[in-house]
C-alpha positions in Angstrom: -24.6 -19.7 -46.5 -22.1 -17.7 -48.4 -18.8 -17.4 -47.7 -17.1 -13.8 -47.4 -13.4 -13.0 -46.5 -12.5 -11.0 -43.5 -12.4 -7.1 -43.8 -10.1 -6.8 -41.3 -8.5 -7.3 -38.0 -9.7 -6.5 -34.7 -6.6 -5.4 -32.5 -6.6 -4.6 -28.9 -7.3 -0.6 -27.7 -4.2 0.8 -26.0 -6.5 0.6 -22.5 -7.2 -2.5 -22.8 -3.7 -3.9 -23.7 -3.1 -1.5 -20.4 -5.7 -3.4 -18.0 -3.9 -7.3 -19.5 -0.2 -5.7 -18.3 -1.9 -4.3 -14.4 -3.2 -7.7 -13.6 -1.3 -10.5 -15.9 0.1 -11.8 -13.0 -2.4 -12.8 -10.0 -1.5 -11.0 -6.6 -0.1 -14.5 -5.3 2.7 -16.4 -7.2 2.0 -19.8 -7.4 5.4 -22.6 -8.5 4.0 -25.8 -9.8 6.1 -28.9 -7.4 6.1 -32.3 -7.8 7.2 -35.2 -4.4 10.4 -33.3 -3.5 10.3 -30.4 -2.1 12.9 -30.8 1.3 16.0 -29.1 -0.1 13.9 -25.9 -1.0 13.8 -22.8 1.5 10.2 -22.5 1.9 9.9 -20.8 4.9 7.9 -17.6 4.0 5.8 -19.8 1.3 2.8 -21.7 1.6 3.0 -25.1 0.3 -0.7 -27.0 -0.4 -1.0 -30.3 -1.8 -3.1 -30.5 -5.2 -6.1 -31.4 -4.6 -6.4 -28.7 -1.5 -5.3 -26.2 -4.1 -7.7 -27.1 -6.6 -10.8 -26.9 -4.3 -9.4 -23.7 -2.8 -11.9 -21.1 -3.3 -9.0 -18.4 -3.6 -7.3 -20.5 -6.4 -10.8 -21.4 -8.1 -11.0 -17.5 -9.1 -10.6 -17.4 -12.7 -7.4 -15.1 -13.3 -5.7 -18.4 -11.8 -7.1 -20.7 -13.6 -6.3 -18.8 -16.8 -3.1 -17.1 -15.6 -1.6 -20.5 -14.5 -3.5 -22.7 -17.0 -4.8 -25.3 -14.1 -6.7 -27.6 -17.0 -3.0 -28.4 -18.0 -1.5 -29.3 -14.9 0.3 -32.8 -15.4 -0.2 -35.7 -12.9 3.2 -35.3 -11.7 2.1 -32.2 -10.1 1.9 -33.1 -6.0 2.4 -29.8 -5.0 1.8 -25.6 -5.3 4.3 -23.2 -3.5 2.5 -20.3 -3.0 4.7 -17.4 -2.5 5.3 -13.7 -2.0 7.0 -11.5 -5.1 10.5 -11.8 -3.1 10.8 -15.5 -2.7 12.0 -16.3 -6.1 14.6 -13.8 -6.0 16.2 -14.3 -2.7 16.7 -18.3 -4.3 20.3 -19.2 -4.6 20.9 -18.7 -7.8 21.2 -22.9 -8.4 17.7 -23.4 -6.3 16.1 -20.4 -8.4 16.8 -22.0 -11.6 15.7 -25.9 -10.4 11.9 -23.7 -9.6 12.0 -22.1 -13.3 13.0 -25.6 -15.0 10.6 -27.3 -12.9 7.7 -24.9 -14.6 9.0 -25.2 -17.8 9.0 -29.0 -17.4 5.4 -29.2 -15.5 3.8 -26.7 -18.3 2.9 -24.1 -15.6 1.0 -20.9 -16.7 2.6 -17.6 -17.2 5.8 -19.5 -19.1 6.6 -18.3 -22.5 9.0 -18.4 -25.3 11.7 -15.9 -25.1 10.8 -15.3 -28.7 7.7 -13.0 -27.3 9.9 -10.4 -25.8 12.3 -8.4 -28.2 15.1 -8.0 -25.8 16.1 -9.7 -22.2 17.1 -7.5 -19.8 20.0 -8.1 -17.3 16.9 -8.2 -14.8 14.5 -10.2 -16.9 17.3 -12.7 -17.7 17.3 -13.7 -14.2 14.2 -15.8 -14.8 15.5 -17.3 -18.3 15.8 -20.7 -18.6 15.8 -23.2 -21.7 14.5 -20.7 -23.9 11.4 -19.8 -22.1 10.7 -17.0 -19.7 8.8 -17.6 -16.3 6.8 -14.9 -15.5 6.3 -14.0 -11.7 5.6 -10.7 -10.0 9.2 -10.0 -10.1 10.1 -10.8 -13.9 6.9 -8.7 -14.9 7.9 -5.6 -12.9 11.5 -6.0 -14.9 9.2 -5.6 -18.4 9.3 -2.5 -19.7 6.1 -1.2 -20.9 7.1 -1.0 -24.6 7.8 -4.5 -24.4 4.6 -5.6 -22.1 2.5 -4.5 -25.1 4.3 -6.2 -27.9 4.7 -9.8 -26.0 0.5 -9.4 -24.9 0.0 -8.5 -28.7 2.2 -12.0 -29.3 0.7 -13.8 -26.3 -2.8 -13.0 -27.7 -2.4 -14.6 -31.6 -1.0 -17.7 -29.7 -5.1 -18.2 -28.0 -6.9 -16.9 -31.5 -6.8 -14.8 -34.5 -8.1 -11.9 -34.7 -10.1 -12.0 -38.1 -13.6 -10.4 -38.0 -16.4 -9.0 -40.5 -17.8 -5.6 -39.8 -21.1 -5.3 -37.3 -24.0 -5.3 -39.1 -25.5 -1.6 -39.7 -29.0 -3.0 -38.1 -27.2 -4.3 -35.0 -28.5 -3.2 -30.9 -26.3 -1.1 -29.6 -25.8 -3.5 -26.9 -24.1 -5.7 -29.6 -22.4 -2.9 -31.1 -20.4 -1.7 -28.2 -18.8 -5.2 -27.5 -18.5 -6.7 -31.2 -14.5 -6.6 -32.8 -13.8 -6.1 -29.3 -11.7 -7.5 -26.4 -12.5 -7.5 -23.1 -10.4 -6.2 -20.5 -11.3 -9.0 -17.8 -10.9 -12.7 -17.4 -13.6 -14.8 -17.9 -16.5 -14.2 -19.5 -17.1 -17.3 -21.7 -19.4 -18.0 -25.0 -22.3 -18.9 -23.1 -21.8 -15.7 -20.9 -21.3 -13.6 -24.2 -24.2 -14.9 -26.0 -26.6 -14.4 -23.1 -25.5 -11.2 -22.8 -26.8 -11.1 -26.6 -30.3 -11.8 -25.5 -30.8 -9.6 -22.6 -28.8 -6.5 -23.0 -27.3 -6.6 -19.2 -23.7 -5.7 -19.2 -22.8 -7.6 -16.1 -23.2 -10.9 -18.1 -20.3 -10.0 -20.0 -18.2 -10.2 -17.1 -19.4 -13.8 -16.2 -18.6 -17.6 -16.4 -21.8 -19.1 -17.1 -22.5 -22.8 -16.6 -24.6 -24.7 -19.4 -28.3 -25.2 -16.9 -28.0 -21.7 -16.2 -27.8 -21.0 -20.1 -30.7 -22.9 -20.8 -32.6 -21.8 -18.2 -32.1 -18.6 -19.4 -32.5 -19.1 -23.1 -35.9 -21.4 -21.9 -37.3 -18.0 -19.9 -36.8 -16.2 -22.8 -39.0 -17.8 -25.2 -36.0 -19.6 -27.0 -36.8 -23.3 -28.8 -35.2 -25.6 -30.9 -35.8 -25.2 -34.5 -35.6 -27.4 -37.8 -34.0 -24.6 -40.5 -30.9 -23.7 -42.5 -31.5 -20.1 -42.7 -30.9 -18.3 -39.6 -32.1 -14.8 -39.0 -30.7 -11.8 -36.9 -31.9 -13.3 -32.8 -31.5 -16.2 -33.7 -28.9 -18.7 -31.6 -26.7 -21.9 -32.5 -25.5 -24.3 -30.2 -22.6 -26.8 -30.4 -23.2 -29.8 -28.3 -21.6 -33.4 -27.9 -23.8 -36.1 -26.1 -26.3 -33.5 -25.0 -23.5 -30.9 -23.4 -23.2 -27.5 -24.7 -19.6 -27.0 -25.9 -20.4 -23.5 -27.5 -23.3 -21.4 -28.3 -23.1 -17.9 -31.0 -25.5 -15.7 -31.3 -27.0 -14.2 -35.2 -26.8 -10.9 -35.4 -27.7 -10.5 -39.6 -27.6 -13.2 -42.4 -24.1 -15.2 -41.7 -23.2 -12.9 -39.1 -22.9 -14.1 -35.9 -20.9 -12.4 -32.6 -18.7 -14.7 -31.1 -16.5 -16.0 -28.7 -13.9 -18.9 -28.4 -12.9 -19.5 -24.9 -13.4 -17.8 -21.3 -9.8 -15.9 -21.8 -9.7 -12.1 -22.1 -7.1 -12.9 -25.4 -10.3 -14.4 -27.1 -11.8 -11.3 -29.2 -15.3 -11.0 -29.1 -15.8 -10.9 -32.7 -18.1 -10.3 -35.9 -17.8 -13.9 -38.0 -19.2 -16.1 -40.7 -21.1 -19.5 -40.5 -17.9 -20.4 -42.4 -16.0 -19.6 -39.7 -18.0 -20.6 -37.3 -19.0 -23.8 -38.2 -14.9 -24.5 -39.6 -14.3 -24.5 -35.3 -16.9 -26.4 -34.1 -18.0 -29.0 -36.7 -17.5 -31.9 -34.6 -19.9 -31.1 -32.5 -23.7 -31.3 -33.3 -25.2 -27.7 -34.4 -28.9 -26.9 -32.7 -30.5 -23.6 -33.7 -32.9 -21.8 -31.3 -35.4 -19.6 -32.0 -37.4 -16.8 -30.1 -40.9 -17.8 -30.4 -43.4 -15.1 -30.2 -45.7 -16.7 -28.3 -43.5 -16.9 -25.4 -42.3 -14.3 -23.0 -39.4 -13.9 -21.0 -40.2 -13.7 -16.9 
C-alpha cells in the first residue's frame, strides 16, 4: 500500500474541549490509600477496600476508570477514600499534602505535570506537590477557563497525535460526520467505532463494546475472513493475539481507514494510512474481513 504523509491535524472544536473541562473530574473524588489510614480525618469520607471498589458498579462507570486510570493502580493500593469536594481542603495543611504525595507516588488518575498549566494560582498551588498537580473537584474549579483549554489541548498529545488524512470524497455520511473528530464522551472504544462503521447507528459511538459482541455483530452482518492484500472501501482489519481481538479499523477508500486508539475521549477518531495503521499494531496478527454478498444482516 502506498505511503502518504499527513495533510494535517485534527484539533479539538471549542465545544468539545468545553464538554472535557464540565466533566473531567467524576462527581465523586476518589484518593488512592495504601495499609495506613488511622491518622487521617475521614469522617465525612467513605473508605472501601480495593477489591469492593473495583466490583463497585458506581466505580465500574467508565469516566472512573479513565479519569482515575484504574488499569494502573499499583499493588500497594489497599484502599479508596471516597470523598466530597470539601474534604481535601479542610486537611491540615501537613495531612493535605501526605494525600497529594500519596497520589503522586501511587500513579493515581487526574495527576499531571505542572508543566501542563501556564501559571499556578495562589488557589491551584494548594494542591501542588513535587512538581505535579492533583486534580480534584476543588483544584479544577481554581482553573481558569483560558487555562482548562490549553492543559486538555496538552493532556490530549500525551494519549495520541493528532495526525489524520482527509475523508475520502465517496465516504457515508455516517462516516463523514465522525471522521478527524473527537468525541465529547468517555468511552467509546475501536470495536465500538468500527461497528458504528457498519451499521450507521449513532448510539454505538457512545459505547464500550466487548470482542463476542463484535463478532457477533460483524457475523450478522455478512462479514468473513478473507485471504487479500488489497482492501477495498467496507472492508475491516482486525488485530488479534492468541485469537483475542486487540483492535479492529474499518476501510473507508484505498489505504484509508477511520480509526481509533483507545476507549478515551483524547483518542481522535481519525482518517489514517495502512502505514499508520499497521506502524501501531504490528505485533499483533492482521485478519481482514469482508462483506460477502451472499449474506444478509438480520
Amino acid at each position: 500500500m502506498s505511503v502518504l504523509a499527513p495533510a494535517h491535524s485534527v484539533c479539538p472544536a471549542p465545544e468539545i474541549l468545553q464538554s472535557w473541562a464540565d466533566d473531567l473530574v467524576p462527581e465523586h473524588d476518589v484518593w488512592y490509600w495504601d495499609e495506613r489510614l488511622a491518622t487521617l480525618d475521614l469522617a465525612t469520607c467513605v473508605v472501601i477496600p480495593r477489591a469492593d471498589y473495583l466490583a463497585h458498579p458506581t466505580f465500574q462507570d467508565i469516566r472512573f476508570v479513565n479519569a482515575y486510570l484504574h488499569w494502573q493502580m499499583p499493588p500497594e493500593v489497599a484502599h479508596l477514600i471516597v470523598s466530597g469536594p470539601a474534604w481535601i481542603s479542610h486537611l491540615t495543611g501537613t495531612d493535605r499534602q501526605r494525600v497529594l504525595r500519596k497520589q503522586v507516588t501511587l500513579r493515581r488518575g487526574l495527576v499531571f505535570p505542572h508543566t501542563h498549566f501556564d501559571s499556578l494560582s495562589h488557589e491551584l498551588q494548594e494542591y501542588a506537590i513535587d512538581d505535579h498537580v492533583v486534580l480534584c473537584h476543588a483544584a479544577w474549579e481554581a482553573v481558569p477557563d483560558q487555562l482548562r483549554r490549553q492543559f486538555l489541548r496538552r493532556e490530549q498529545l500525551v494519549w495520541d497525535d493528532v495526525d489524520c488524512l482527509p475523508i475520502p470524497d465517496n465516504s457515508p455520511e455516517h462516516i463523514r460526520a465522525i471522521a478527524n473528530t473527537f468525541s465529547p464522551h468517555e468511552g467509546a472504544n475501536c470495536l465500538a467505532t468500527t461497528a458504528y462503521c457498519i451499521t450507521g447507528e449513532d448510539w454505538m459511538c457512545r459505547l464500550w463494546m466487548f470482542q463476542s459482541e463484535f463478532r457477533m455483530l460483524i457475523a450478522q452482518h455478512g462479514y468473513r475472513p478473507v485471504s487479500t492484500e488489497i482492501l477495498e472501501a467496507g472492508d475491516l482489519v482486525t488485530f488479534e493475539t492468541d485469537g483475542v481481538i486487540v483492535h479492529a479499523a474499518y476501510c473507508v477508500g484505498h489505504d484509508r481507514f477511520l480509526n481509533k486508539n483507545g476507549q478515551s475521549r483524547f483518542n481522535p477518531i481519525r482518517i489514517i494510512d495502512w502505514s499508520r495503521l499497521n506502524a501501531d499494531w504490528h505485533e499483533s496478527a492482521c485478519v481482514t474481513y469482508r462483506r460477502h454478498p451472499d449474506c444478509c444482516s438480520t
